[in-house]
C-alpha positions as CSV (number, residue, x, y, z in Angstrom):
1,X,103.0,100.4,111.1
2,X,101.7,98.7,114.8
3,X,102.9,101.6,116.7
4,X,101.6,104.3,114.4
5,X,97.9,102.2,114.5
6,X,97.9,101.8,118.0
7,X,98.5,106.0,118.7
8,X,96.6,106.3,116.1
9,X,93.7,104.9,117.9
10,X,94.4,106.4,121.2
11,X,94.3,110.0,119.3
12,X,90.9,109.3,118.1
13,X,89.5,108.7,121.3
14,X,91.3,111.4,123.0
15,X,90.5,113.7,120.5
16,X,87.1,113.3,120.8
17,X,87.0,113.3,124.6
18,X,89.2,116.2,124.4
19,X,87.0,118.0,121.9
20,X,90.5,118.8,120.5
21,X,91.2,119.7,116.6
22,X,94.8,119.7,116.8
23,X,94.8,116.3,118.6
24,X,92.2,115.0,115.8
25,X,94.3,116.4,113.2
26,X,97.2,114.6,114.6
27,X,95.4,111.5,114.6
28,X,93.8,112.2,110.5
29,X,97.8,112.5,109.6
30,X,98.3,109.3,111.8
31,X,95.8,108.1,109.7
32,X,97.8,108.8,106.5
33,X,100.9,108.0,107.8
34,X,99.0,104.1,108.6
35,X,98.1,104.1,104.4
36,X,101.4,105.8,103.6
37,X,103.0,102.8,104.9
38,X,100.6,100.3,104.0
39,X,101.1,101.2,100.5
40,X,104.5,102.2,100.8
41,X,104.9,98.2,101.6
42,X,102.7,96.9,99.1
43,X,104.8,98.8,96.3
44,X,107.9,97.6,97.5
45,X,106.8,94.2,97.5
46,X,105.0,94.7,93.8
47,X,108.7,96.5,92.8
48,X,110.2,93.4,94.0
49,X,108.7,90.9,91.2
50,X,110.9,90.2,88.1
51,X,110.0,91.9,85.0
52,X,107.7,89.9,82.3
53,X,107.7,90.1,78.5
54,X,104.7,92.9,78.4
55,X,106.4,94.6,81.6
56,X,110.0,95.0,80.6
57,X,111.2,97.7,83.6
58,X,109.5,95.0,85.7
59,X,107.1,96.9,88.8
60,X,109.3,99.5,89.8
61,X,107.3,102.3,88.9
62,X,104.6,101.2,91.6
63,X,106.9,102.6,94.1
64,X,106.6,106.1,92.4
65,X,102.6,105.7,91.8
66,X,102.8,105.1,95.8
67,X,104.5,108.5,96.6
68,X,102.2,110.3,94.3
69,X,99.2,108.5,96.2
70,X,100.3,109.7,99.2
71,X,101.3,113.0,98.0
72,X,97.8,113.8,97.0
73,X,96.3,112.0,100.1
74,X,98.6,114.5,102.3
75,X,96.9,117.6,100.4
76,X,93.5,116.4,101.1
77,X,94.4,116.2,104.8
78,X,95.7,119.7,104.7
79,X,92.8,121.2,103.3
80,X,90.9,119.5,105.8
81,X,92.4,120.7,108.6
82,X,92.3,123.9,107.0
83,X,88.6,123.5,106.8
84,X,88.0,122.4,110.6
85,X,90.0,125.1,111.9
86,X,88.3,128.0,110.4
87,X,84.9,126.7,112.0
88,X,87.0,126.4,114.8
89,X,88.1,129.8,115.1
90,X,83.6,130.9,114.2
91,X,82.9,129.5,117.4
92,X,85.4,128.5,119.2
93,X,84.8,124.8,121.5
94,X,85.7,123.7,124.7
95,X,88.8,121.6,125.0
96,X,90.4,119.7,127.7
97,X,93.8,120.4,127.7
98,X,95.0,117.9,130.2
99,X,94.1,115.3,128.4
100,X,95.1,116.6,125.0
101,X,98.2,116.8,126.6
102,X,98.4,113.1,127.6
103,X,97.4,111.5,124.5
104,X,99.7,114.0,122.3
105,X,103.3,113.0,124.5
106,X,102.1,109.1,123.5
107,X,101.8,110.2,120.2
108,X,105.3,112.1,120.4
109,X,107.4,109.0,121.8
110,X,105.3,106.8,119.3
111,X,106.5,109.1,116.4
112,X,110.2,109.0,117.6
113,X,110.4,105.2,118.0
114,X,108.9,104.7,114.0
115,X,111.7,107.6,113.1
116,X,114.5,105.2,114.3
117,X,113.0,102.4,113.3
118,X,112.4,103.7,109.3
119,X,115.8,106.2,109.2
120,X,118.2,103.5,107.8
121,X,116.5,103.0,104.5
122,X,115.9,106.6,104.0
123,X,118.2,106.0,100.9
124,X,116.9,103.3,98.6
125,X,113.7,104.9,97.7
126,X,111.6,107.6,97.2
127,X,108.8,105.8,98.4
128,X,109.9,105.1,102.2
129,X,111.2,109.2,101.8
130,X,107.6,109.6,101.6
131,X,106.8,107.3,104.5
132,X,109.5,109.4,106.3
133,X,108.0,112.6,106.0
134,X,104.6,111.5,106.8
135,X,106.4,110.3,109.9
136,X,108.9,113.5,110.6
137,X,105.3,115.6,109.7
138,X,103.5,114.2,112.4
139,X,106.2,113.9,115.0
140,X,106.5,118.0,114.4
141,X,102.8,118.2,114.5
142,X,102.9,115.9,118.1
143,X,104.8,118.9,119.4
144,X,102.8,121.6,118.6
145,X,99.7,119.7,119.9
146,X,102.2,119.3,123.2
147,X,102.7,122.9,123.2
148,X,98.7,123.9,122.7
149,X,97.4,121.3,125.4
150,X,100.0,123.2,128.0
151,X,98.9,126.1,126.6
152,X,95.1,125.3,127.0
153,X,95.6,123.8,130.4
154,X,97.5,127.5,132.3
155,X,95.2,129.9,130.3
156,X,92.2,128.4,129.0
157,X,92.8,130.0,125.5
158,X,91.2,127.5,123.2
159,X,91.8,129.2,120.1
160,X,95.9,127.7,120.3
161,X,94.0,124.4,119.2
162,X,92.9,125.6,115.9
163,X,96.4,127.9,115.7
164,X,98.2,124.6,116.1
165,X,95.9,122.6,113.8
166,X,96.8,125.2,110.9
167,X,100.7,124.6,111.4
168,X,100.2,121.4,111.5
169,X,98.7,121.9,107.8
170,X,101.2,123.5,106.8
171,X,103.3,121.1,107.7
172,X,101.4,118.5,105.8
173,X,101.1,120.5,103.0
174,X,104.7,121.4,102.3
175,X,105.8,118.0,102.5
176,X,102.7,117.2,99.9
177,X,103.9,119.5,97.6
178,X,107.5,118.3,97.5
179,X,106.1,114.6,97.0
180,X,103.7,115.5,94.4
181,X,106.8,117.7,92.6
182,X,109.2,114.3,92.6
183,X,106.9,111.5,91.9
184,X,105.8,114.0,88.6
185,X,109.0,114.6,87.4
186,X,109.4,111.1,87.6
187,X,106.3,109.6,85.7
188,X,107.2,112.9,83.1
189,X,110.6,111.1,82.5
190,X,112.5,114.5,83.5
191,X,116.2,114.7,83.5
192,X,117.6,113.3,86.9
193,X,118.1,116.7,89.2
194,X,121.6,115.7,89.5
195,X,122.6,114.4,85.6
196,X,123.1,117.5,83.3
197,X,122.9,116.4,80.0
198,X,125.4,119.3,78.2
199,X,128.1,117.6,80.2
200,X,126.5,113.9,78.9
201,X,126.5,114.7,75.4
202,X,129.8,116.8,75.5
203,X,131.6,113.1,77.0
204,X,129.9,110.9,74.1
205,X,130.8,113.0,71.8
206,X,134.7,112.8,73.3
207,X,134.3,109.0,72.5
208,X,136.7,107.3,69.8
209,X,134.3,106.7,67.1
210,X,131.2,108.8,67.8
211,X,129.9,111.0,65.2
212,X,127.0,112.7,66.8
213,X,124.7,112.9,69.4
214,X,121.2,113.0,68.5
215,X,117.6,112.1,70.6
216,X,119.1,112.0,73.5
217,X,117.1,110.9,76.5
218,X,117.6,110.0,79.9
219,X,115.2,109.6,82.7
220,X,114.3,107.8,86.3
221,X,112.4,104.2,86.3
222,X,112.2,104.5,90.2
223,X,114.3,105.6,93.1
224,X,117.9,105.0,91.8
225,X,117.5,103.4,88.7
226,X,117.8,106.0,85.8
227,X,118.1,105.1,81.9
228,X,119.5,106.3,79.4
């Protein structure tokens, strides 16, 4: 969370010295990756506390309400950049590639230090996945402001900054979606993806003693703890 603030800040500044959209838009998802893992903390510590007698799955489910947050707050960034790159490409600005450049390989080894230091818990929840692609998003997104800065700097073709800025989008976007589509199935109580529950009903019923099978449900509380 230090390291993404502090590029975070130096993105800013260069992006407005720079006059450079894909660098600002770098620094917006920098932004979102500082909440994402603000809040990605905060519901892990809230998931942590024991359940009570009017909570009985405990807080778990905070971790999910997290991932949805930051699913939604990823789309909003999208269709910002979206925004700011179609003015962009009205009238194009004047950007300084050379320093766009500078600021965006920070950003890049930045990106790459928080990616090792957040990979090994990739697996207990579907919160820090979320954290992780905000991360993996922006380290992409660091590249292709890379690329449009050297870009900018041989030829003086400006419009690769708002080219740039809309992959970057896309980027945030598809990621968005994919958050927004797990957390949901979640707080829907769908069936797991990877529990089919013909196969669950057809191994009850093979129980000694079982008569039938009826109302069956089964369904995620959070990130690897599913009910029946």
């Amino acid at each position: 969370l230090g390291v993404i603030i502090f590029i975070m800040t130096a993105e800013i500044a260069g992006g407005i010295l720079s006059n450079s959209l894909a660098l600002l838009g770098d620094a917006a998802h920098m932004f979102v990756d500082a909440l994402a893992l603000s809040l990605s903390l905060f519901a892990l510590n809230l998931a942590r506390r024991p359940a009570t007698a009017t909570r009985t799955y405990g807080f778990h489910r905070a971790e999910i309400m997290a991932a949805l947050t930051n699913g939604v707050i990823l789309a909003l960034v999208a269709a910002f950049i979206f925004y700011e790159a179609y003015q962009r490409f009205r009238e194009p600005p004047e950007v300084r590639g050379g320093l766009m450049l500078v600021i965006a390989v920070l950003g890049l080894v930045a990106n790459l230090a928080a990616i090792l230091l957040i990979r090994r818990s990739l697996h207990v929840s579907l919160n820090i996945r979320a954290a992780f692609f905000h991360i993996m998003g922006d380290t992409i997104s660091s590249v292709g402001v890379i690329a449009a800065g050297i870009i900018i700097t041989l030829t003086g073709w400006t419009y690769a900054d708002p080219i740039i800025a809309i992959v970057i989008g896309v980027i945030i976007l598809t990621g968005a979606v994919q958050l927004l589509r797990e957390s949901s199935d979640i707080l829907l109580e769908a069936v797991p993806k990877h529990i089919e529950m013909d196969r669950v009903v057809r191994m009850l019923n093979n129980v000694e003693g079982v008569e039938g099978i009826h109302d069956l449900h089964i369904w995620t509380i959070t990130s690897g703890i599913f009910a029946l």
